[in-house]
C-alpha positions as CSV (number, residue, x, y, z in Angstrom):
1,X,-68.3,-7.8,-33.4
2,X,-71.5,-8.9,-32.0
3,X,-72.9,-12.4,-32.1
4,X,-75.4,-15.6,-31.0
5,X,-73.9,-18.8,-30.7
6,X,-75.3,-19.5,-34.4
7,X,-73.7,-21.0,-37.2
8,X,-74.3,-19.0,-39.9
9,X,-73.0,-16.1,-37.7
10,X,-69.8,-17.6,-37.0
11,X,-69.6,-18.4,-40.8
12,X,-69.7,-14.8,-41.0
13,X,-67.5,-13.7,-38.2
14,X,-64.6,-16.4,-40.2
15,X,-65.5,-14.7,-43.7
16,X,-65.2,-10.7,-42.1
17,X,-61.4,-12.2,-41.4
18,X,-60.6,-14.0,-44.4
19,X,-60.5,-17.9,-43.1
20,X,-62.5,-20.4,-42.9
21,X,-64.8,-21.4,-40.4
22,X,-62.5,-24.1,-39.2
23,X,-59.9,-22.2,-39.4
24,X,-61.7,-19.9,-36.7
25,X,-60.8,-21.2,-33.5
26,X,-61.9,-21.0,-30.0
27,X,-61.7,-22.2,-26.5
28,X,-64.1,-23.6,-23.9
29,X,-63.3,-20.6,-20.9
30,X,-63.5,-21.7,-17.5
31,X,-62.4,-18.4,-16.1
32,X,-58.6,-19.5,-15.0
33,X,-55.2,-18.4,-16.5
34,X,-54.6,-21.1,-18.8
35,X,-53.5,-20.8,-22.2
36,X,-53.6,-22.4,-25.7
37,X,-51.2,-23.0,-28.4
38,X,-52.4,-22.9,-31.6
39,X,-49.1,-23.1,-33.7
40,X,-48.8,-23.2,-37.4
41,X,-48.3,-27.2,-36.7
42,X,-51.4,-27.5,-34.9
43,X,-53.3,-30.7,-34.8
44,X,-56.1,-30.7,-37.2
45,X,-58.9,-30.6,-35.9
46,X,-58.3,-27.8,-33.5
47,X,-59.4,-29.7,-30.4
48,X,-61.0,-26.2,-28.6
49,X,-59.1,-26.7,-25.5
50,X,-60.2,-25.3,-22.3
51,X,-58.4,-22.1,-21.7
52,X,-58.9,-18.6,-21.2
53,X,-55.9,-17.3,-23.7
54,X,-54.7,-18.5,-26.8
55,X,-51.7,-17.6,-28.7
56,X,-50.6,-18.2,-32.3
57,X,-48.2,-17.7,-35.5
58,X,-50.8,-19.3,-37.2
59,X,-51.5,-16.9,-40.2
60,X,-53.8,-19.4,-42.0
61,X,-55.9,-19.1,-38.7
62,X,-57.8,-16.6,-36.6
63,X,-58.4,-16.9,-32.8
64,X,-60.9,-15.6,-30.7
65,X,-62.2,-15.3,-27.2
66,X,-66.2,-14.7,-25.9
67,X,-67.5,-12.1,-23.6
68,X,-70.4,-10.5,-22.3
69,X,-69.5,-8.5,-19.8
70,X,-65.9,-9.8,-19.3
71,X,-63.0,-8.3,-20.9
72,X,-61.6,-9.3,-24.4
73,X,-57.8,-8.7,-24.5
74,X,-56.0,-8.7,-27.6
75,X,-52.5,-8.5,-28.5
76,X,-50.2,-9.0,-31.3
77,X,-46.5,-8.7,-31.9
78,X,-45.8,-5.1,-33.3
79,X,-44.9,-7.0,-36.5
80,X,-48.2,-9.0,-36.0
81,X,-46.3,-12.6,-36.6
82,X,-47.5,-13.8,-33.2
83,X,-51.1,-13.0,-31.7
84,X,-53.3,-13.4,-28.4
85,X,-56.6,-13.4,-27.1
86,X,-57.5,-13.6,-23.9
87,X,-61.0,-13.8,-22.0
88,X,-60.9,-12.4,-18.4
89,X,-63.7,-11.4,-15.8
90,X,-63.0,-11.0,-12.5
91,X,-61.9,-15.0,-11.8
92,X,-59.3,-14.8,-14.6
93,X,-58.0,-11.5,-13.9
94,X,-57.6,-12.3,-9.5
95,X,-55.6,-15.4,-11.9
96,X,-53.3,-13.0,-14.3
97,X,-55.1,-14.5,-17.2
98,X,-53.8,-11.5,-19.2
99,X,-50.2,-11.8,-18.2
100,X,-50.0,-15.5,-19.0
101,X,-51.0,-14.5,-22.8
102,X,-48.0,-12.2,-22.4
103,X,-45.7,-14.6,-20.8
104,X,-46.4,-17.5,-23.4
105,X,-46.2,-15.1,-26.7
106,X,-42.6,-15.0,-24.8
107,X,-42.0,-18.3,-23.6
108,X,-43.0,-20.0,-26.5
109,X,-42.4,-17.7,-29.6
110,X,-39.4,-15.3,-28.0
111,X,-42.1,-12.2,-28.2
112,X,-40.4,-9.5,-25.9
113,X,-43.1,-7.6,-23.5
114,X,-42.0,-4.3,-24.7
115,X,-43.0,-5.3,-28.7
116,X,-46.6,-6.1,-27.9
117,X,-49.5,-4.5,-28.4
118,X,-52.4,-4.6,-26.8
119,X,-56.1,-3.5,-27.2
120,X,-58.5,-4.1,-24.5
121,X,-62.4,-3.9,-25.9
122,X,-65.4,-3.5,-24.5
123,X,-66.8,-5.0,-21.2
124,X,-68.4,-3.8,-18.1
125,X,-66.7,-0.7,-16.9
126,X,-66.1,0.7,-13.1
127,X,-69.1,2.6,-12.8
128,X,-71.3,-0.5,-13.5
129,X,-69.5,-3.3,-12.0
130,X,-70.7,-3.8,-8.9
131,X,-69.2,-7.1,-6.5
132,X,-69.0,-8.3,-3.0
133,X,-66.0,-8.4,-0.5
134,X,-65.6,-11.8,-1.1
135,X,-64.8,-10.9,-4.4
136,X,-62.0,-8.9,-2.9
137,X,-60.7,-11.1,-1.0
138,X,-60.6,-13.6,-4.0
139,X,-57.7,-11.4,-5.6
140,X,-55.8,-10.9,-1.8
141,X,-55.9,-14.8,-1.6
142,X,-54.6,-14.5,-5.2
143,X,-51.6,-12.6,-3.6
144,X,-52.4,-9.0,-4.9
145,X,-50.8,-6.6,-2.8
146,X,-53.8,-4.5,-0.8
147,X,-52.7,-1.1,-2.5
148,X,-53.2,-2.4,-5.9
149,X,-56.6,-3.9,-4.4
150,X,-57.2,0.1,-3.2
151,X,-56.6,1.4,-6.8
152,X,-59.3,-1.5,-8.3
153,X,-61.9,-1.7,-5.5
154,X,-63.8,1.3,-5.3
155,X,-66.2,0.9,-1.6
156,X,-69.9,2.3,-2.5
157,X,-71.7,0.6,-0.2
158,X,-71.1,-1.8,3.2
159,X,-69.2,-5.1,1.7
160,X,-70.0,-3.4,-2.0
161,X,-67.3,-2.3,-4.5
162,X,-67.2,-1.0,-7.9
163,X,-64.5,-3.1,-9.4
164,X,-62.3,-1.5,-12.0
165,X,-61.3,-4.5,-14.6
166,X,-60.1,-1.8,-17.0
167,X,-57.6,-0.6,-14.7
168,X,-57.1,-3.6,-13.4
169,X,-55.9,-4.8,-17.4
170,X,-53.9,-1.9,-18.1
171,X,-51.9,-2.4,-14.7
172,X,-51.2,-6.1,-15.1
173,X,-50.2,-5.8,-18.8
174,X,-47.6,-2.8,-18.3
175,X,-46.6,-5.2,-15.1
176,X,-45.5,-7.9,-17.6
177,X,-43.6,-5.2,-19.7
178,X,-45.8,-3.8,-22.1
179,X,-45.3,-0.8,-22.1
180,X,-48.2,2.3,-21.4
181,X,-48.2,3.8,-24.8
182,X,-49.1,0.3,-26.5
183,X,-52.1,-0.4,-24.6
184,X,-55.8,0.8,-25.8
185,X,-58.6,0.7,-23.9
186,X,-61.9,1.3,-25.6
187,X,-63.3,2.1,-22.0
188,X,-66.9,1.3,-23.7
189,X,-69.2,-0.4,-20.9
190,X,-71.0,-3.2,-21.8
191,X,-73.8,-2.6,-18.8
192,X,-74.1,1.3,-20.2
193,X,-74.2,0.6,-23.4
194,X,-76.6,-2.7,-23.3
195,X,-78.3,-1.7,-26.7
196,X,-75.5,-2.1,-28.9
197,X,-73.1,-4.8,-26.9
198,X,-74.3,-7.7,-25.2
199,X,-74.2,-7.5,-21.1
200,X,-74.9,-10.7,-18.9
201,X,-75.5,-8.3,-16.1
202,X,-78.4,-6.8,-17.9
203,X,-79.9,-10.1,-19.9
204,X,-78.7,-12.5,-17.9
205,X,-78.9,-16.6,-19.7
206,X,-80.6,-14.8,-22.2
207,X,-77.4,-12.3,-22.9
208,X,-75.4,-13.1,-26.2
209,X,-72.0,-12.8,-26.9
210,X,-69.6,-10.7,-28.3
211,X,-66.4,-11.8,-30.3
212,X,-62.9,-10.6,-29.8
213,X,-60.7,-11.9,-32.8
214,X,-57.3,-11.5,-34.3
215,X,-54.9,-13.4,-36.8
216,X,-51.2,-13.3,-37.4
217,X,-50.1,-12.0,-40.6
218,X,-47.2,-14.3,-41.4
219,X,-44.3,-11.9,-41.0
220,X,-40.8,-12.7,-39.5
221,X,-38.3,-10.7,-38.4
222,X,-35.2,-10.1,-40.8
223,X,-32.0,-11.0,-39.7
């Protein structure tokens, strides 16, 4: 879903889901690995922490991260009673941003790796994503081993690399136990496809957003 930072759009965006527009909640994302908790006992108001995940069991809420460009992550328990969304460019994923959503679906809900799902959407793809070896060496500071770094840098030109975030995903989430078959990747690129999804590379401050957003559905395990 496609948006501006406009009111009556996220009024929309909360009726397409079925909550209200308070019940729609987001995070100020500062490109890290931290993640929000918005339980069914959540404070009211929802303080829109800064994060780049948030988790939930809420199912009188929906949550949702912002990209353009970056890579919208969503997962959800395979009965759907606990959900994530995480927001992760290349800062958040040299962090694990996408594993920490995994880890605290665990941690705090008791969500096993191997019963999540995950669906990665559109964001700028390998054959547009063009960085700088000091973006490289920002994930080996991060402690990622150099063969991984070989599978997600691709050289093109001298201190140039086309950076593969979808890999990149796909690798970290089966990494924290999810397993192959329960990932989806739309492999859409943002950059490519400018006309219908909004690209920062392209538009720059004048790019919009895009909206990645899930609920829970309120089921619990029998037993």
């Amino acid at each position: 879903m496609t948006l501006r930072d406009d009111a009556r759009e996220w009024a929309g965006v909360a009726k397409a889901i079925g909550v209200s527009v308070d019940d729609l909640l987001l995070i100020r994302q500062v490109h890290e690995s931290t993640v929000a908790v918005a339980s069914a006992d959540r404070p009211r108001p929802w303080p829109r922490p800064e994060a780049d995940a948030i988790v939930s069991n809420d199912a009188t809420a929906a949550i949702a991260v912002r990209v353009a460009d970056c890579v919208p992550i969503l997962l959800a328990e395979e009965t759907g009673r606990v959900v994530a969304a995480v927001h992760a460019g290349w800062r958040g994923t040299s962090r694990r941003a996408v594993i920490a959503g995994v880890m605290a679906m665990q941690s705090r809900y008791g969500v096993r790796p191997e019963l999540v799902l995950a669906a990665i959407g559109p964001s700028i793809g390998p054959c547009c994503y063009e960085v700088s070896d000091s973006t490289r060496q920002a994930f080996r500071d991060a402690g990622h081993h150099p063969d991984i770094l070989d599978r997600w840098f691709t050289p093109t030109t001298p201190g140039k690399f086309h950076l593969d975030l979808w890999r990149a995903t796909r690798e970290q989430l089966e990494g924290a136990g999810v397993p192959p078959s329960n990932i989806y990747v739309a492999e859409m690129c943002t950059k490519t496809h400018a006309a219908t999804f909004h690209s920062y590379r392209v538009d720059g401050e004048q790019a919009g957003r895009m909206v990645g957003v899930v609920k829970a559905n309120g089921t619990r395990e029998k037993g």
